[in-house]
N, C-alpha and C positions, 0 to 999 in steps of 0.2 A: 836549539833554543825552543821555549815551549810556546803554544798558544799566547798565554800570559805575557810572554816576555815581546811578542811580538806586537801584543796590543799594545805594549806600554811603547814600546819605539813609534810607532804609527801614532801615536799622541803627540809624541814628540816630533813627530814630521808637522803633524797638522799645526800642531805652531807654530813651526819655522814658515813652513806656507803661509800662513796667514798675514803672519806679521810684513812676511812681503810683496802680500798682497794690498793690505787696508792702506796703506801711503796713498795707491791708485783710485779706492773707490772714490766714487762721488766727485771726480775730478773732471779737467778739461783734460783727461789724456787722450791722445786720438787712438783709432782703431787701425790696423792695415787690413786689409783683404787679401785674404792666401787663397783663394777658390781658384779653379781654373776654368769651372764650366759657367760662369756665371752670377753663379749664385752667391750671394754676397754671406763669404764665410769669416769675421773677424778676429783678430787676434791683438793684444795689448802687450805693451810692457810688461806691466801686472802676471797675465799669464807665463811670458818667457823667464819672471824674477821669480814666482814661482815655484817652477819645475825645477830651474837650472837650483836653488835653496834645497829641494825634497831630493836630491841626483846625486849632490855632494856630500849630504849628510850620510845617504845609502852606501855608496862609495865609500866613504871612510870607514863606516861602521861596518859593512858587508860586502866585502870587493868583489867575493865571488860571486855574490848574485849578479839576476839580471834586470835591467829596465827597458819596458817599454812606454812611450810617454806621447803624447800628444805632440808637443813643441819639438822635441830635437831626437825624435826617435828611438833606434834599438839599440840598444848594448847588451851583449851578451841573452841573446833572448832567450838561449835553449839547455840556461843553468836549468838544477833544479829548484831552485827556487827565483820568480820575475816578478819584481814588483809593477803594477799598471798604472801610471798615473796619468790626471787628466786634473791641471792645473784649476782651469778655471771651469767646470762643466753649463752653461748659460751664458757665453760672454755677450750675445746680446742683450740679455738684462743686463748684466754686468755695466755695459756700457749706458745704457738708459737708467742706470742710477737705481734700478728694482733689487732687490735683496732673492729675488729665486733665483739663485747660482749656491755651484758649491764645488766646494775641490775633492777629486775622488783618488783614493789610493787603497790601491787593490793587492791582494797579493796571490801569488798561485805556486802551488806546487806541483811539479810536475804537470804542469800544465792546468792545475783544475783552481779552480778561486777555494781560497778556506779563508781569505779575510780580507774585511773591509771598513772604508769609511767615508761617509760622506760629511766634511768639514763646512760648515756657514759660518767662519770668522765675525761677518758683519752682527748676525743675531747673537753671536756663540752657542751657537748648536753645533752637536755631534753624534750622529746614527751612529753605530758599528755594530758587525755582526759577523759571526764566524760559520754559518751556516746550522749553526743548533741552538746557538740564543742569539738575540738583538737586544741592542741598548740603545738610552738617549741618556745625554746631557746637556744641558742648557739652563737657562735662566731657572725654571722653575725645576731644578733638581737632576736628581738622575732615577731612572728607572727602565724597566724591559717593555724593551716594544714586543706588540703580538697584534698579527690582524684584526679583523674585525670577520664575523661570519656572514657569508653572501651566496645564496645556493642559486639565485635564478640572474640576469641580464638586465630582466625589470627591475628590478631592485637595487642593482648597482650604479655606484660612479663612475666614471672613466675619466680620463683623459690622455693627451699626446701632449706635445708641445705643439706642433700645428699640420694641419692636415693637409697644406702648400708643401712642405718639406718631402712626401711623398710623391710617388712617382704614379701616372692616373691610373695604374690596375690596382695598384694596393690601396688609394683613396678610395674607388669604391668597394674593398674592402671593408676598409674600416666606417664607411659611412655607412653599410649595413648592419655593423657593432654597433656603431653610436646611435639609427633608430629605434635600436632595440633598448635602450640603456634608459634608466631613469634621469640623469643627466649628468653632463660630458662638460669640461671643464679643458681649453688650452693655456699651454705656454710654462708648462710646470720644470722641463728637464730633468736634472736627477733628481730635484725636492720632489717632485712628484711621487719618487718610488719611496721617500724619506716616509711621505704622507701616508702610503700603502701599506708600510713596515707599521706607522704609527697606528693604523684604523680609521682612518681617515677617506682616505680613497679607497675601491675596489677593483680597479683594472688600471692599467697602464697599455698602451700600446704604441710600438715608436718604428720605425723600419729605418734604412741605412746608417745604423752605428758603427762604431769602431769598439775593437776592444776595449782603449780603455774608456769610454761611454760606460762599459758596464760589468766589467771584471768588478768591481767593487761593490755594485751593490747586487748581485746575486747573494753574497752570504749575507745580508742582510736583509732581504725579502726573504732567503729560507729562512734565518735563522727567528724570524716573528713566525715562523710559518704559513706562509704565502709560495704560493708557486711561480717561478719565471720559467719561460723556455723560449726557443725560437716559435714562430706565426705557425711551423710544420711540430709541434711539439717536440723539439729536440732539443739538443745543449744550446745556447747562445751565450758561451763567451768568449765566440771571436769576435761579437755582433751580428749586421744585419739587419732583420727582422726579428722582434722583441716583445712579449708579451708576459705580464705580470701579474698577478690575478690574488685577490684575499683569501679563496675559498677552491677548492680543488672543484666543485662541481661547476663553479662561475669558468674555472679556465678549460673545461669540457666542453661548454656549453659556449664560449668565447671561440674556439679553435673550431667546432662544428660550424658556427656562423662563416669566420676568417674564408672555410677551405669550402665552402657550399658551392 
């Protein structure tokens, strides 16, 4: 199956996600907490109807791949080709009724991401990116995303989703990024790297992901031409430690701060 053919099924996931999604927004549905160190990590309906919608579509269509997924984990994870999903990526917006969430379905071959999407149902927006172009669609059309150019720290935006989420050696990390930054923006999740793709923002930075957090949108921050790697300049798509940059000299100049 080609590129092509793979975007069109991944469309057709993100509808099926969707639709079994939007029942849930805006509702009184409660959350449970799956953490186990405390930390108050939720998880909905919404996300379990989801997955378990994006899992059976896979399965039927593609038995021999593999899924790995947020909600009900691994199957067959060491096909050559695993799909990564992450139902709902923001479910505490999610659940406070905010529209920055989005469903992310990633795909990998032989272990390396070649394609993504980040789904917003509620807007009907959709990023995707194969690692050599990016696109959007949404309300006001369709067209290719591409960064925006940002060579220095001062001049850039950043954001995380929240710099409590970090553990205290990495905050002061990143709070030596962020005095440097023209200004820093929380709470974004995976829109955030949507926004980065689009030209919008210039850094991202996020620490303890999971794969699927960000199998998906790697080929869509390269494919605008933006740089992700891990905080050490390396792969990150098992997660981790996470940094995303518009400009190759801004994620030079980002990773020299990080590692000082």
């Amino acid at each position: 199956m080609t590129a092509v053919d793979f975007g069109s099924f991944i469309e057709t996931l993100a509808t099926h996600s969707g639709e079994a999604i939007m029942p849930f927004f805006r509702t009184s549905l409660a959350a449970l907490d799956k953490s186990a160190n405390g930390s108050f990590d939720p998880v909905t309906e919404a996300d379990r109807a989801s997955e378990v919608a994006m899992r059976r579509l896979i399965n039927a269509t593609f038995p021999s791949h593999g899924i790995i997924g947020e909600e009900f984990g691994a199957e067959r994870p060491d096909a050559e080709y695993v799909w990564v999903l992450d139902p709902i990526d923001g479910t505490k917006s999610f659940i406070c009724g905010m529209p920055i969430w989005g469903t992310l379905i990633g795909l990998t071959h032989h272990g390396r991401p070649v394609y993504g999407m980040m789904n917003q149902p509620f807007t009907r927006e959709r990023f995707s990116g194969d690692g050599k172009a990016a696109r959007y669609e949404g309300p006001t059309g369709r067209r290719d995303l591409s960064v925006r150019g940002c060579s220095s720290l001062a001049e850039a935006v950043i954001s995380t989703t929240h710099p409590g989420l970090m553990q205290a050696e990495e905050r002061q990390r990143f709070e030596r990024l962020e005095a440097r930054a023209k200004l820093s923006r929380y709470g974004g999740d995976c829109y955030a790297y949507a926004m980065l793709a689009a030209g919008h923002l210039d850094l991202v930075a996020e620490t303890g992901l999971k794969a699927y957090d960000i199998v998906a949108l790697i080929p869509i921050v390269e494919g605008a031409g933006g740089v992700i790697t891990s905080w050490s300049g390396g792969d990150c798509s098992t997660g981790g430690s996470v940094i995303a940059a518009s400009d190759k000299r801004l994620h030079e100049e980002a990773l020299a701060v990080l590692n000082a």
